[in-house]
N, C-alpha and C positions, 0 to 999 in steps of 0.2 A: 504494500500500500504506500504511494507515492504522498506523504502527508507534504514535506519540504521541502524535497527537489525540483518540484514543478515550478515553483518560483524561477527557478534558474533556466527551467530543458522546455518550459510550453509559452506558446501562445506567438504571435507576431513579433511582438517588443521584448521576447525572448533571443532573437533572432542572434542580436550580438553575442548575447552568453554561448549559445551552443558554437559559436563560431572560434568561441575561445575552447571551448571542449574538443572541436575536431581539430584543433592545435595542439591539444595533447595525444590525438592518437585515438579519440574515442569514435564509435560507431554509434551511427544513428538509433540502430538496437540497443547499445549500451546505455546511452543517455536516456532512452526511453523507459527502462529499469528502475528501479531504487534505488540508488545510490548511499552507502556504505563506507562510513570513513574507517577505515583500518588504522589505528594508530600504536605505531609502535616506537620502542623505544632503544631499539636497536644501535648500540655503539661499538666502538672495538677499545672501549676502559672500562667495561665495567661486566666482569666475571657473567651473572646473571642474564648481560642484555647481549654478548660476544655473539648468540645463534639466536635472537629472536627474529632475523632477516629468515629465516626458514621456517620457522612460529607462523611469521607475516605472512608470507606464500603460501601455506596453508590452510592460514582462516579465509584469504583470497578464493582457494579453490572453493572450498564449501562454501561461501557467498554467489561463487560462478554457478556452480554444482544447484547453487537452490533459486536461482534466478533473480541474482543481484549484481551490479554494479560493485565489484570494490576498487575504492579510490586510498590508498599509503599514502599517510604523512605522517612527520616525526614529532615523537619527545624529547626531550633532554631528560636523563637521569645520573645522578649523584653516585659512584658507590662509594659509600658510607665506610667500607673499610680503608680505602685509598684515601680518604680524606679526613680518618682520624686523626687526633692528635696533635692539631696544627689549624689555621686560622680557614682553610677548607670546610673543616667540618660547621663556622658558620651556616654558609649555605646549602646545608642539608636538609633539615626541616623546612625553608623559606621556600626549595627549589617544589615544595608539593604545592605551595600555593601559585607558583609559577604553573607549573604542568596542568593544575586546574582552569588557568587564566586563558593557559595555549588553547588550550583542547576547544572550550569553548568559544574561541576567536574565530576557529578555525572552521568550527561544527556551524557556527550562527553564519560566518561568510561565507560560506560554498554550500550553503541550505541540504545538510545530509540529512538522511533520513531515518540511517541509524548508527552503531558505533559497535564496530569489536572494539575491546582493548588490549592491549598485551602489553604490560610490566611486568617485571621480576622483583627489582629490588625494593626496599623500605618503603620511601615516602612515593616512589611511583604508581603503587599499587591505590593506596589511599588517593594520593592526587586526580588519579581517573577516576576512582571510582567517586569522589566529589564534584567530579564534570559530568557526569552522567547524574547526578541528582542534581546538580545546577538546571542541565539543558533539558531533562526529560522528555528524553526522545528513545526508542528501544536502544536497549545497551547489553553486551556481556562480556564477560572479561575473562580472557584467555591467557594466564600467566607462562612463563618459559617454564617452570617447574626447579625442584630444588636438583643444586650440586649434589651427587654422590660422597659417601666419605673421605676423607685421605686414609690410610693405612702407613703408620709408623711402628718398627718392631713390632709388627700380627695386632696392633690395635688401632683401632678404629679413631682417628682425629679430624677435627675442624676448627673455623678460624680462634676460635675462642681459645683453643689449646696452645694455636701460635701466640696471639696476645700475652697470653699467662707465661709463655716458654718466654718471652723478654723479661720478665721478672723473676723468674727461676734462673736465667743468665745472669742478673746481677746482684744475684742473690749468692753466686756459685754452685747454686743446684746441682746446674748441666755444664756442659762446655762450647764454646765457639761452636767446637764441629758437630753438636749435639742440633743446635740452635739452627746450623745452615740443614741439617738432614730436615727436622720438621718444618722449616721455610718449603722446601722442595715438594713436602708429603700431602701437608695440610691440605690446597685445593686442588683437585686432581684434575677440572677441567668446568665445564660451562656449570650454568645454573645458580642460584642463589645458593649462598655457603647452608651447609649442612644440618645446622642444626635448630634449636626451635627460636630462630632468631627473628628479628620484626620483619622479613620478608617474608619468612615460611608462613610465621604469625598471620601476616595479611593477609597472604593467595590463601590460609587455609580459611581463614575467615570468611573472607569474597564465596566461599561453599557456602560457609552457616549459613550468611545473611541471605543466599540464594542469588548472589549476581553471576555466578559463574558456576558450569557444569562441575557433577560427581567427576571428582580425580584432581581438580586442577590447585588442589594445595599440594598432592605430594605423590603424583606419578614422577619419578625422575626426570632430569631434564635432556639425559639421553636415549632414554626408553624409545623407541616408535610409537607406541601409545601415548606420547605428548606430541604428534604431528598427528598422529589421528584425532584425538581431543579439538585442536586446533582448526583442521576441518570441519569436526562437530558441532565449534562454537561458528562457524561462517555459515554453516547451514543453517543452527539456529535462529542464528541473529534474524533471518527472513520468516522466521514460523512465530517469532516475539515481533515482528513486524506484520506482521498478514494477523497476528489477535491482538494488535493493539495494548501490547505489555509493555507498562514501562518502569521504569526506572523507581519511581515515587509509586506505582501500585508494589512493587516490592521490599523496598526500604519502609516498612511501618515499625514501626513499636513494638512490634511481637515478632519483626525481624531480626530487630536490633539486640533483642532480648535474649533471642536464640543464638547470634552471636556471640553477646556476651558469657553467656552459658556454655559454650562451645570454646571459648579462651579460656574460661575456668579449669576446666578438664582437660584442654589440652598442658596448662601452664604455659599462656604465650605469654609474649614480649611487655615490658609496660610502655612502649611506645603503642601497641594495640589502644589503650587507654585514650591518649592524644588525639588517635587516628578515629577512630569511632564516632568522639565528640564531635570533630569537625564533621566527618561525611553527615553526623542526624543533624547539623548547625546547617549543610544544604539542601536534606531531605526535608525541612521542619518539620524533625520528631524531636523530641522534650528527652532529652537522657544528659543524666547527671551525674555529680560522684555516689553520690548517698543513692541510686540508683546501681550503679555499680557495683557498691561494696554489699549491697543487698542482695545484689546474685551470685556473688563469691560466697556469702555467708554459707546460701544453702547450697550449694553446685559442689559438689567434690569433686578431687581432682585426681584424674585418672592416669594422667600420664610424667615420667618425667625423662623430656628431651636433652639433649647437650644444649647450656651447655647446665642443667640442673639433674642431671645422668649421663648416661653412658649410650642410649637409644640414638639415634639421628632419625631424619626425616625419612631416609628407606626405608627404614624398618617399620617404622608407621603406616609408610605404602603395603609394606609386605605383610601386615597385620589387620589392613583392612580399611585404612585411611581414614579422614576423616566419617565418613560414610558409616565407619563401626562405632567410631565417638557417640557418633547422633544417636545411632541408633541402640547405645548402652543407656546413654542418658533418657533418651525415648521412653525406656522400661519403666521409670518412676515419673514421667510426665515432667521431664524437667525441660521440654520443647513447646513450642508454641506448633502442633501439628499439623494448623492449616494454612499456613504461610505460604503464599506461592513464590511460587522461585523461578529464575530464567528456565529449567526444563521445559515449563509448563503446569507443571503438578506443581500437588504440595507437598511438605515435606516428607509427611506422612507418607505417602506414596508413593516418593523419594526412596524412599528406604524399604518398604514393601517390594518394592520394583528392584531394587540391589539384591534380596534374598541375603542380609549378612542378620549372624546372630549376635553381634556385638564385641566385645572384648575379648584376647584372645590369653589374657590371662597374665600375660609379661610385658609387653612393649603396653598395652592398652589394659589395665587394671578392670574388675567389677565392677559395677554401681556397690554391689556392697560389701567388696575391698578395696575399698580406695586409699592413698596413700595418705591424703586427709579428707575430713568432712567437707570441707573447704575449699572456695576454689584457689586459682595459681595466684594473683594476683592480690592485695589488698590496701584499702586508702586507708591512711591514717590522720587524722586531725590534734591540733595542740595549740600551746601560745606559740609556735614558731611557723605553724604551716595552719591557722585558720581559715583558710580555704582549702588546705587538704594538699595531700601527698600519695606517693606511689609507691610500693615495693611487689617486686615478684619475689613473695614470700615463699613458693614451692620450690626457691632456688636459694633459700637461706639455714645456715646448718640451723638445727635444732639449738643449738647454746648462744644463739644471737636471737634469737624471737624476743626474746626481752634480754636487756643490754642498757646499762649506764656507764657513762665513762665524760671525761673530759674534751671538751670540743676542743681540736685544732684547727684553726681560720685561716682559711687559703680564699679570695680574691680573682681567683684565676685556677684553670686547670695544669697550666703549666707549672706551677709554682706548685701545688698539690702533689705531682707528679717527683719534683725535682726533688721534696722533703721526703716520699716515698722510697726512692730510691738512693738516697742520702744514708737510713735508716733513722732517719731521727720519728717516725712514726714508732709509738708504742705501744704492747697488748694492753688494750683497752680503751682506747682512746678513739673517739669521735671525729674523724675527720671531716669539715665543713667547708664545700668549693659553693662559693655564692656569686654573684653578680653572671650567673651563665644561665640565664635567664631565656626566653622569647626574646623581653626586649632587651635585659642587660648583656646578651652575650654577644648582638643579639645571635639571634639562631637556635638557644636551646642547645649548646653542643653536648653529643653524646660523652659520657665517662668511660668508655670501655679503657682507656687506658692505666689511668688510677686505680680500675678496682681487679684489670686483670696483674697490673703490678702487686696488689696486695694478696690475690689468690697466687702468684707465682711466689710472691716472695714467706707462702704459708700463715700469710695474718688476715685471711679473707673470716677465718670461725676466732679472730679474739678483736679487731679496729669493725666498727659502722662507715659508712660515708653518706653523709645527708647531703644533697645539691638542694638550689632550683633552675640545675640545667638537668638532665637527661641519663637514662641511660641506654647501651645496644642491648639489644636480647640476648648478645653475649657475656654480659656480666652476671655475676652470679657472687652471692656473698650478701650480710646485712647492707642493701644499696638503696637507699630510698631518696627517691629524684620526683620531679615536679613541684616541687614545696610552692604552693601559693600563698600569700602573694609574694612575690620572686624581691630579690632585693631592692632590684632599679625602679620598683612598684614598691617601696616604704615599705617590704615585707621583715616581718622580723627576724626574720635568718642575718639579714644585712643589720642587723645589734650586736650580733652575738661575737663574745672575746674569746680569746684564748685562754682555755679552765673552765670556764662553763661547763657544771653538769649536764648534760644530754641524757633524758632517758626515754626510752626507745621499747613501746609494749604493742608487737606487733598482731599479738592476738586477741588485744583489749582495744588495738585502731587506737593508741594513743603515742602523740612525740608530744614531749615536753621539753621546755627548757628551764633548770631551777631559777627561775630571774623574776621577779614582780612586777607587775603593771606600771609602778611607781619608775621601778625602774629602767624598764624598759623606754619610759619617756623622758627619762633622766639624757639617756643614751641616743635619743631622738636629737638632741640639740645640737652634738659634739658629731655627728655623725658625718665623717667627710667619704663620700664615695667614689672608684677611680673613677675615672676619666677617659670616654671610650671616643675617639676620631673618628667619626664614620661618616661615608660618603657613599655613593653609588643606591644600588637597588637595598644594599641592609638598613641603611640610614632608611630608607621608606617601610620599609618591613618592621624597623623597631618603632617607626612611626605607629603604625597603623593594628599592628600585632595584639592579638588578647592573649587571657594569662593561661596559663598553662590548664588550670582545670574549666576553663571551656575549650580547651583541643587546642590553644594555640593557632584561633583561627585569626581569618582578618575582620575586624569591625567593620560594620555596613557605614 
């Protein structure tokens, strides 16, 4: 059904447009079609996106294949591991509000009529899927699928393993030559890194919430069965186009809810959290923190991935994918079962129609053995984060769940980093990196390197690290990031000294700081904060940017 593109391909005063279409090569049958924006996000830097150019030609054929027009154009995507640890990982978070801005530039000026997507990594996945509830027009989203393991000495590793081996090097753990063999090991070849990190997170999510076909969080991303998927969604995308599905009839409240349910048990990323908020801040669905931590309460959690176990993303495949998730949780009605989703059916149906019995016992736990009552994720609120905060608690040893210790105030990730590796961090102590913010950092920079330096260097189960920047879904240890309101937003992280009591009760959802209201406004007066030079697209972004517990989206 031709809803958009007639604007451009019919009528007399149509005449110039199709004249610019037969300048690209189109056929008068083709423009007659429905047109199909393919957007991919194909580059040659970044692991996950290296074979989406054969993703892209795939959901192509299945578009040809079901009687559509497909039209390729590009994304920009970030990877998030290439750009940690350095003034890159700025524009990491920022580039999803960009990738949302593209898509819809692109989608409103050449009047498409519907939209594959295909991301792989972090903020790409969320980014489209936030243009597709902007533009609501038929969408589905065809991810590249995850990397395979690395294998170092007959075990199974991924990125997070390298991360943490830089801290075990200057730790004297390992040695030089230790450090170059798992450089080599760790990613063995295409697809988003291995384990249940905020890419997997998303593509497995994009299942829950129903934008994208059964398989496409965690068929591999060398399999065949991720080129045939691929096909499925281009064929789709015309059968969500001829019934008039779209985007906002999928994304409701009891979608979202099913996702959130679905990250519990899986234990994803707490960038999931970020990600979420903004896409129902474009669908207008109402979801919040205290929404959130409400479905963590009762959702137990089923699975634990690298890097909070030893499992990776295959094995998940090989266990039954998400597909078994649902349908474990399915058993005590922890799904919203009549959600329609891009197949066509509902979920319900979804999983009737896979024939799985759910958990296979090891990679994918019981409903009722699960590793906790609880799901992976949970918010915690205090005098220091009254707007609330983040931990993936399925990824924190048992003897940090509750944890007081001394805050040490770091300003900067670098600096954090360079005391770390100093060794002047010590058991028990609070590490506090503030001003990394949305807006003060700006960007929200990821931690993965702080906290996989204190898991390499053995002090991830005795130091905390509280941000109000972020963390990858590859850290793992007491890591609790988002803190609202963030410091460059008078939050009171940006009070706090060095000695401060920090006490941290992750099963009571409480961070405290021992300090008094009195004085905390005491500390209000004196308070001088650095001083960030910013220019270009960030200086707009810190402009405009909201606080981390609504998604870190952009204000209207």
């Amino acid at each position: 059904m031709k809803e958009k593109s007639c604007q451009v391909t019919q009528g007399a005063e149509r005449a110039p447009h199709r004249s610019l279409f037969y300048a690209c090569g189109f056929t008068e049958e083709e423009i007659s079609r429905p047109l199909i924006g393919v957007v991919s996000a194909f580059s040659e830097i970044v692991p996950g996106h290296i074979h989406l150019d054969k993703i892209a030609q795939a959901a192509k054929d299945g578009v040809r294949m079901a009687g559509g027009t497909p039209i390729l154009f590009p994304s920009i995507g970030v990877c998030d591991g290439i750009s940690m640890g350095h003034a890159g990982m700025c524009y990491s978070l920022p580039s999803r509000e960009l990738i949302a801005d593209s898509i819809e530039t692109m989608a409103m000026a050449h009047c498409f009529d519907g939209l594959v997507l295909i991301p792989n990594c972090d903020k790409v996945v969320p980014g489209m899927v936030m243009a597709a509830a902007r533009l609501n027009i038929s969408s589905i989203v065809v991810s590249g699928g995850p990397m395979l393991a690395g294998k170092n000495n007959a075990q199974d590793i991924s990125l997070s393993k390298m991360f943490e081996a830089v801290g075990a090097y200057k730790a004297g753990f390992i040695t030089e030559s230790d450090l170059s063999q798992l450089e080599h090991d760790a990613c063995p070849g295409c697809g988003s890194c291995a384990g249940m990190y905020t890419a997997n997170s998303m593509n497995c999510l994009c299942e829950a919430i129903g934008m994208a076909l059964p398989g496409n969080g965690t068929i591999p991303a060398v399999y065949a069965l991720r080129v045939q998927l691929a096909k499925q969604a281009g064929m789709q995308i015309m059968h969500l186009l001829n019934k008039s599905i779209k985007p906002r009839d999928i994304l409701t409240k009891q979608a979202f809810e099913n996702a959130l349910a679905v990250d519990m048990a899986l234990g994803c990323s707490t960038n999931s959290v970020l990600h979420l908020l903004a896409i129902a801040h474009e669908a207008g669905v109402d979801i919040d923190l205290s929404l959130i931590n409400h479905i963590s309460a009762k959702t137990p959690n089923l699975c634990r991935l690298a890097p909070a176990g030893d499992f990776h993303i295959e094995d998940l495949y090989a266990a039954g994918g998400v597909k078994a998730v649902m349908a474990e949780l399915a058993k005590k009605d922890y799904l919203h079962s009549q959600a329609i989703t891009v197949t066509g059916y509902t979920v319900k149906e979804n999983l009737e129609n896979a024939h799985l019995s759910g958990a296979d016992g090891t990679v994918i736990r019981s409903i009722d053995k699960p590793y906790s009552s609880s799901g992976g994720i949970a918010v915690l609120w205090g005098n220091i984060a009254r707007d609330g905060c983040v931990v993936k608690q399925s990824a924190v040893a048992p003897e940090m769940l509750v944890h007081s210790g001394p805050a040490r105030v770091f300003d900067s990730e670098e600096d954090a980093i360079a005391a770390i590796f100093s060794g002047s961090i010590l058991a028990g102590d609070v590490v506090v990196i503030r001003y990394e913010g949305p807006r003060g950092g700006p960007g929200m920079r990821e931690m993965l390197g702080p906290t996989s330096a204190l898991a390499g260097m053995g002090l991830d189960k005795q130091v905390a690290l509280i941000t109000d920047g972020r963390f990858s879904g590859a850290s793992r240890g007491a890591s609790i990031g988002h803190i609202s309101p963030e410091a460059a937003s008078d939050g009171e992280i940006g009070l706090l000294r060095d000695g401060d009591i920090i006490h941290i009760d992750i099963p009571c959802n409480k961070i405290n700081a021992e300090i008094t209201q009195e004085e905390f406004i005491k500390r209000k007066g004196t308070k001088v904060p650095p001083q960030r030079h910013l220019h270009g697209w960030l200086a707009r972004y810190a402009k405009f940017v909201s606080s981390a517990n609504t998604g870190a989206a952009f204000t209207e």
